[in-house]
C-alpha positions as CSV (number, residue, x, y, z in Angstrom):
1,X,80.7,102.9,144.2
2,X,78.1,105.8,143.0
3,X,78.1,108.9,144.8
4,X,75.2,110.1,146.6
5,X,73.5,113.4,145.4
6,X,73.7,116.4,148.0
7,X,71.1,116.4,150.4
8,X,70.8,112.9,150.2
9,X,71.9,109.9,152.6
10,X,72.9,105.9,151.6
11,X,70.7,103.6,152.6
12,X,72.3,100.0,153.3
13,X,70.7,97.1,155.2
14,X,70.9,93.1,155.1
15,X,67.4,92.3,155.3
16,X,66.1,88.7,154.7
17,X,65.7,87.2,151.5
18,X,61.7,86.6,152.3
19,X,61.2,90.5,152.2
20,X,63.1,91.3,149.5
21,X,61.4,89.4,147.3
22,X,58.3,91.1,148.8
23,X,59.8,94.1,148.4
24,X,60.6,93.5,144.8
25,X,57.1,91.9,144.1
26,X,55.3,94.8,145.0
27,X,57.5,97.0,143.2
28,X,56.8,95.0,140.2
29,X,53.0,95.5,141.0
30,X,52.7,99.4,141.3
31,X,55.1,100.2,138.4
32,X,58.1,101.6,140.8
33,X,61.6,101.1,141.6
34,X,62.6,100.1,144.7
35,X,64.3,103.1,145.8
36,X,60.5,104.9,144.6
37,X,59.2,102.4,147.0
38,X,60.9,102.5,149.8
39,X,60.9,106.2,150.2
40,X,57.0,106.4,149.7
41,X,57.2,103.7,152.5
42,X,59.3,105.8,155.0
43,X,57.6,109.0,154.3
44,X,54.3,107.4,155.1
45,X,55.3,105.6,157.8
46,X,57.6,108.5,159.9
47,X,55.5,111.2,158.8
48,X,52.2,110.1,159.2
49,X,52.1,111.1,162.9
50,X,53.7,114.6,162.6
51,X,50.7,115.1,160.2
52,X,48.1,114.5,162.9
């Protein structure tokens, strides 16, 4: 098991197999790794209202 960097949290979900692949087709699209993907995601998605 790797260790997490400080300042960091682990991130584990089951998600369907439908959205993974998704997931891993638009990854495949923009160039970027999933973990690249999925905090650009989050960050637009929970901080999107704070900007406002």
């Amino acid at each position: 098991m790797t260790k997490t960097p400080a300042g960091f949290k682990r991130l584990n979900a089951d998600i369907p197999e439908e959205l993974f692949k998704e997931l891993a087709k638009r990854c495949i699209e923009e160039g970027v790794s999933k973990k690249e993907f999925l905090v650009q995601l989050l960050e637009k998605k929970l901080f999107k209202d704070s900007k406002k």
